[in-house]
C-alpha positions in Angstrom: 203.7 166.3 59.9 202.7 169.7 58.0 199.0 168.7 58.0 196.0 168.0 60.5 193.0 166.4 59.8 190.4 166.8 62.7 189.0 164.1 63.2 186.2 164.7 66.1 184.4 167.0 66.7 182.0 167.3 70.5 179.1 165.3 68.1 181.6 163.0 66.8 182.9 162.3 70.6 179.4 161.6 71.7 179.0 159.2 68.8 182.3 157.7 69.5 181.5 157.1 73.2 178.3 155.6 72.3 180.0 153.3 69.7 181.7 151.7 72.9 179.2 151.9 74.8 179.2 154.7 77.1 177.6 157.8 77.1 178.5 161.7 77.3 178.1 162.4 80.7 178.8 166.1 81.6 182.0 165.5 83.1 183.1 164.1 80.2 181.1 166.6 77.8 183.1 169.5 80.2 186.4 167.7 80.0 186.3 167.4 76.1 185.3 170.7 75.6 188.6 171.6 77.2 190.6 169.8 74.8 189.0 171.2 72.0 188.5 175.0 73.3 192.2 174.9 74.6 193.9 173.3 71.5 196.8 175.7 71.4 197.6 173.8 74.7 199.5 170.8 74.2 200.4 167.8 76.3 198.2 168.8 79.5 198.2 166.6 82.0 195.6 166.0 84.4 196.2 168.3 86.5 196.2 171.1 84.0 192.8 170.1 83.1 191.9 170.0 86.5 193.0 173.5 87.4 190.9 174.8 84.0 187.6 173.5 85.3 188.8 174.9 88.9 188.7 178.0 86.9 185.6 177.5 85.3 183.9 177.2 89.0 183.4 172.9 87.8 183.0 170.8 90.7 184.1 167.8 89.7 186.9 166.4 90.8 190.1 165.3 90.1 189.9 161.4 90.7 187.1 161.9 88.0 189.3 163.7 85.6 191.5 160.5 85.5 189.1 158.3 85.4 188.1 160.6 82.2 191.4 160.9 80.3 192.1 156.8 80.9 189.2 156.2 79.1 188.9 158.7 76.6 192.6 157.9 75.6 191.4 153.7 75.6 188.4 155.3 73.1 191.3 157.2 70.8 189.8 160.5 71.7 192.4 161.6 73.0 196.5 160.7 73.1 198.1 159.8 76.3 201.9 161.1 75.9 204.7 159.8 78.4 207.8 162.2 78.3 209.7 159.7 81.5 208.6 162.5 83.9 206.2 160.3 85.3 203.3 162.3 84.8 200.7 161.2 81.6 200.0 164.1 79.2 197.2 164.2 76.9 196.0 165.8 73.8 192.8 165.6 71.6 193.5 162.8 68.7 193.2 165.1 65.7 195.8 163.7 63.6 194.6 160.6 60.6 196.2 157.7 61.5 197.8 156.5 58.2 199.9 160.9 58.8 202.9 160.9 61.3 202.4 162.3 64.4 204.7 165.0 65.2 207.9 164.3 67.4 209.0 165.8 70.7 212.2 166.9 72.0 212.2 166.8 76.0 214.8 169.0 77.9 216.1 166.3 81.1 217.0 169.5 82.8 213.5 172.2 83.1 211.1 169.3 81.2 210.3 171.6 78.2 208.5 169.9 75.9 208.7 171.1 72.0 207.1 169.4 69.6 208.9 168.7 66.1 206.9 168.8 62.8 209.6 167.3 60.7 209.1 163.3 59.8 212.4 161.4 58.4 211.8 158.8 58.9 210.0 157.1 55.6 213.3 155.8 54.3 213.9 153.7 58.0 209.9 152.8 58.0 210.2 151.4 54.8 213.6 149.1 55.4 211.7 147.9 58.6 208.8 147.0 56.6 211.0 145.0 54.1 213.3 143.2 56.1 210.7 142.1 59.2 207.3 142.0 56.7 205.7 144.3 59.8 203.7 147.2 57.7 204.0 150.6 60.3 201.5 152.4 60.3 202.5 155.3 62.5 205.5 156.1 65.2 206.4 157.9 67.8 209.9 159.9 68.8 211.0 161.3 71.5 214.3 162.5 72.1 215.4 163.4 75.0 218.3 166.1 75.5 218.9 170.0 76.9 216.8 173.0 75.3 218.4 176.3 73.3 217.5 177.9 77.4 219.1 175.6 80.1 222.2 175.2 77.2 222.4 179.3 77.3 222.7 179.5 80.9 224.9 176.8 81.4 221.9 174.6 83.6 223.0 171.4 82.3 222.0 168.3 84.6 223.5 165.1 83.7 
């Protein structure tokens, strides 16, 4: 993916909330504004975002920053990432649907995630699409593997 396309913006996530039928509470309104003030920051989980609004002196809590992100990801607001760690990440959805996401590569042995621009994939996509009939419309890849670090010092956990 070599280009972004925001799509929201805080008005457009309060007219996106209201399309479904909820409204922009301020824990929402101060959870957003994270995503979108902090954008250099990718894949935070909830408890990132939680310890940001700890910073912030925000009182609200961290069983309401869930709640948050689970439905701001069932909106499209945001993207809820699963690198097999267990632990849900999330980023604002600022990428058009019909442009590849990027791709991640996930060390197994300090959990570094780095996220991989280049998309290959057309060629596959478009054998799937003729053999099965099913038109893609976007993927995701992960691959999973030991970083440039851990394979330096040797830290290699099978």
């Amino acid at each position: 993916m070599s280009e972004n396309h925001q799509l929201f913006d805080l008005k457009d996530l309060r007219g996106k909330l209201s399309e479904s039928g909820y409204k922009m509470t301020p824990q929402r309104k101060e959870i957003l504004k994270i995503f979108v003030e902090h954008s250099e920051r990718h894949h935070m989980s909830a408890e990132d975002v939680y310890s940001i609004l700890r910073e912030n002196d925000s009182e609200i809590g961290l069983a309401t920053v869930y709640r948050a992100l689970d439905l701001l990801s069932d909106l499209g607001i945001l993207v809820r990432m699963d690198f097999g760690d267990g632990c849900a990440r999330y980023e604002l959805n600022t990428a058009d649907p019909t442009i590849h996401h990027h791709h991640h590569l996930i060390c197994l042995n300090c959990k570094k995630v780095i996220e991989f621009e280049e998309d290959l994939l057309e060629m596959l996509e478009a054998y799937i699409e003729k053999k099965s009939g099913f038109q893609i419309v976007n993927h995701e890849v992960k691959f999973f593997g030991y970083c440039s670090d851990c394979r330096a010092k040797g830290e290699l956990n099978p």
